[in-house]
NUZA-951825 format. One record per residue (C-alpha): x, y, z; residue in one letter. Coordinates in steps of 0.25 Angstrom, whole numbers, plus 5000, padded with zeros to 4 digits. Each point is the difference from the previous one (the first is absolute). Example, Ala and Ser with C-alpha at 12.3 -4.5 7.8 and 13.67 -1.06 7.14 Angstrom:
<sites>
<xx = 5049&yy = 4982&zz = 5031&r = a> .
<xx = 5006&yy = 5014&zz = 4998&r = s> .
</sites>
This chain:
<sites>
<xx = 5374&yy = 5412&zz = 5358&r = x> .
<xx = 4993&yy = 4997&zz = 5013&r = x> .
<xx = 4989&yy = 4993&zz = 4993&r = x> .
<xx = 5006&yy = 4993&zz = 4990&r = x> .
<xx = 4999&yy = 4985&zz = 5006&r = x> .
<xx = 5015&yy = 4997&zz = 5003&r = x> .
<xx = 4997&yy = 5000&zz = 5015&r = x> .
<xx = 5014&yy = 5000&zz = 5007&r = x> .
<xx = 5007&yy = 5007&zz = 4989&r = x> .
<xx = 4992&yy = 5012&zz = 4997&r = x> .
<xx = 5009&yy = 5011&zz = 5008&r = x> .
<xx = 5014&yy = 4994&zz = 4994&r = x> .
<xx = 4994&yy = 4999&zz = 4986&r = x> .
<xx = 4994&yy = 5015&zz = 5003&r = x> .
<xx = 5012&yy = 5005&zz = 5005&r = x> .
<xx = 5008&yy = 4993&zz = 4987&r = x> .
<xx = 4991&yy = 5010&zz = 4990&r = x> .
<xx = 5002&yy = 5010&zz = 5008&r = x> .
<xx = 5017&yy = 5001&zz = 4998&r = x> .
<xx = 4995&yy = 4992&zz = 4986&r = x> .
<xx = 4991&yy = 5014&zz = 4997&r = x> .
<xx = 5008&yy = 5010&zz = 5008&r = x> .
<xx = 4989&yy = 5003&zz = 5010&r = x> .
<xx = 4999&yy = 5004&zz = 5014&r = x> .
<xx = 5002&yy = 4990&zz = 5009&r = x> .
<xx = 4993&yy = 5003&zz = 5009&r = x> .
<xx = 4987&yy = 5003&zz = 4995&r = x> .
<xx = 5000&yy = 4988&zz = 4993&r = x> .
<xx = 5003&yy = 4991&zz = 5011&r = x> .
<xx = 4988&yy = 5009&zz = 5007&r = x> .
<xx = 4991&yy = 4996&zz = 4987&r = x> .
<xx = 5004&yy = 4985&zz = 5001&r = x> .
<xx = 4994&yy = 4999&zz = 5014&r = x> .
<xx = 4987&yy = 5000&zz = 4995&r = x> .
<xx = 4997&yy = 4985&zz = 5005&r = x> .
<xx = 4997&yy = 5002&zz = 5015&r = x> .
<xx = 4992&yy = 4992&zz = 5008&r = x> .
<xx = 4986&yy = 5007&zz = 4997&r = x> .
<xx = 5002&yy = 5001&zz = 4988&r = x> .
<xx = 5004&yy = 4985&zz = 4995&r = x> .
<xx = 4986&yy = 4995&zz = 5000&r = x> .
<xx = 4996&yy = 5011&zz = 4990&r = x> .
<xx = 5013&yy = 4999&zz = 4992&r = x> .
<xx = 4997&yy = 4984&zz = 4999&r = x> .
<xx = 4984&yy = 5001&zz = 4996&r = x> .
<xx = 5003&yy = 5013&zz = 4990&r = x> .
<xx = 5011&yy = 4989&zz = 4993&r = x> .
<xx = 4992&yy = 4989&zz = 5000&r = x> .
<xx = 4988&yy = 5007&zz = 4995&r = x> .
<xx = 5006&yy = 5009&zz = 4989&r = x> .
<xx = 5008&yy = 4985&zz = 4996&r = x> .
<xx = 4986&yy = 4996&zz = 4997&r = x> .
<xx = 4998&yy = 5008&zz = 4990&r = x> .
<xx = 5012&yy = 4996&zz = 4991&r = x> .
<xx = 4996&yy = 4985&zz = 5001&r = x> .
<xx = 4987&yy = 5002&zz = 4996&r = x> .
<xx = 4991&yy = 4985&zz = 5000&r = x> .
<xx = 5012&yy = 4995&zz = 5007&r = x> .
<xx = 5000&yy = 5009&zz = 5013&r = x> .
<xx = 4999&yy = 4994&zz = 5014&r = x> .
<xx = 4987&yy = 5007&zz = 5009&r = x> .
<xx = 5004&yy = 5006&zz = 5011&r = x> .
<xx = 4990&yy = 4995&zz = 5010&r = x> .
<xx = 4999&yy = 5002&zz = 5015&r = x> .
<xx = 4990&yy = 4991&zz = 5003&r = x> .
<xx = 5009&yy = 4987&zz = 4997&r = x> .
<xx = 5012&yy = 4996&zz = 5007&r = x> .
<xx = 5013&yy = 5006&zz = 4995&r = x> .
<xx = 5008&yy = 4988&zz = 4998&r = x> .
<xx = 5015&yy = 4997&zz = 4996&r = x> .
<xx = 4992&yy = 4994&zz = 4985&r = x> .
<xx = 4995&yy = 5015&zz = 4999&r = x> .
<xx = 5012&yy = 5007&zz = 5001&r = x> .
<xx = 5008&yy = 4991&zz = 4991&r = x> .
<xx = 4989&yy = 5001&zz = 4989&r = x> .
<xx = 4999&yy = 5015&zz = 5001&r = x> .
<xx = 5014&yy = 5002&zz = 5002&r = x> .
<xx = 5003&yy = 5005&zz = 4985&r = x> .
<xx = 4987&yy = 5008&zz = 5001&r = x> .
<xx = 5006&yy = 5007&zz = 5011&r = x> .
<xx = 5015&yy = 5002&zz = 4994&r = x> .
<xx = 4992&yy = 5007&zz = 4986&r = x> .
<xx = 4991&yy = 5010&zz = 5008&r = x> .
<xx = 5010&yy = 5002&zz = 5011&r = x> .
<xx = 5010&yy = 5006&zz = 4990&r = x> .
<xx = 4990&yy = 5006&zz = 4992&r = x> .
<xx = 4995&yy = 5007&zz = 5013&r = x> .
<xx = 5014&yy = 5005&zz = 5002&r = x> .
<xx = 5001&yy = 5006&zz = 4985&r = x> .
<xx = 4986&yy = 5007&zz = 5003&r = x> .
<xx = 5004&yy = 5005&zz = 5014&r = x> .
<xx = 5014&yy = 5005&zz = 4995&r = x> .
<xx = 4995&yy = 5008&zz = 4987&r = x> .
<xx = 4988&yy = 5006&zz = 5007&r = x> .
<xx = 5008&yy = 5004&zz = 5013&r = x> .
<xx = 5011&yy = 5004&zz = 4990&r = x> .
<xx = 4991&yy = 5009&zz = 4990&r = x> .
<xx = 4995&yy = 5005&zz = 5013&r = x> .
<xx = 5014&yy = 5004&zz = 5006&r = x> .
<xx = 5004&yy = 5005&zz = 4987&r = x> .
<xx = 4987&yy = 5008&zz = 4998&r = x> .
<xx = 5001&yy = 5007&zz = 5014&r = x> .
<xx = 5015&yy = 5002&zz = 5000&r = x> .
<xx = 4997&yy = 5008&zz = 4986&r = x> .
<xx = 4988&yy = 5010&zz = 5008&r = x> .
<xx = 5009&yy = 5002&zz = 5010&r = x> .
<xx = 5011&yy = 5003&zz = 4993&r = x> .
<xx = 4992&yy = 5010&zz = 4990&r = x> .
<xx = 4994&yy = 5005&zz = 5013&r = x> .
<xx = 5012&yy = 5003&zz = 5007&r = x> .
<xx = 5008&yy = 5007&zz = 4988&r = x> .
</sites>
């Protein structure tokens, strides 16, 4: 949930699936905090990126060298919103199947 691009509502709608789900709070809520300050820029170019790749011809280039303007963000906005959610689904299966996987070796190891 912390990448899904809902900014502002990623922590209530996280802590919703957790009750939704019977999770543990807590580590959800620990999970959801994956947008820090550091780790924005990354989270925003991965989405934008990633969003490229479902829009084909249509895709917006992500360039540095040109001014990133309010016309840029508007036209890449649904570019963004595809790959960011996309992201999320990728992030939360592989970090998931690699819970799930360790979980299991430490349970067969401990007994």
């Amino acid at each position: 949930m912390g990448i899904v691009p809902i900014w502002g509502f990623q922590l209530i709608i996280a802590i919703a699936l957790s009750i939704y789900f019977k999770l543990n709070k807590g580590l959800v809520i620990l999970a959801a905090n994956i947008s820090l300050p550091p780790v924005i820029p990354i989270i925003l170019f991965l989405s934008h990126f990633v969003g490229g790749f479902w829009l084909g011809e249509n895709a917006v280039t992500l360039s540095f060298d040109k001014e990133l303007t309010l016309e840029f963000f508007s036209e890449s906005l649904l570019q963004y919103m595809i790959g960011g959610v996309t992201l999320a689904i990728l992030a939360g299966l592989s970090f998931g199947g690699f819970s799930y996987l360790m979980m299991k070796a430490l349970k067969k190891k401990g007994g």
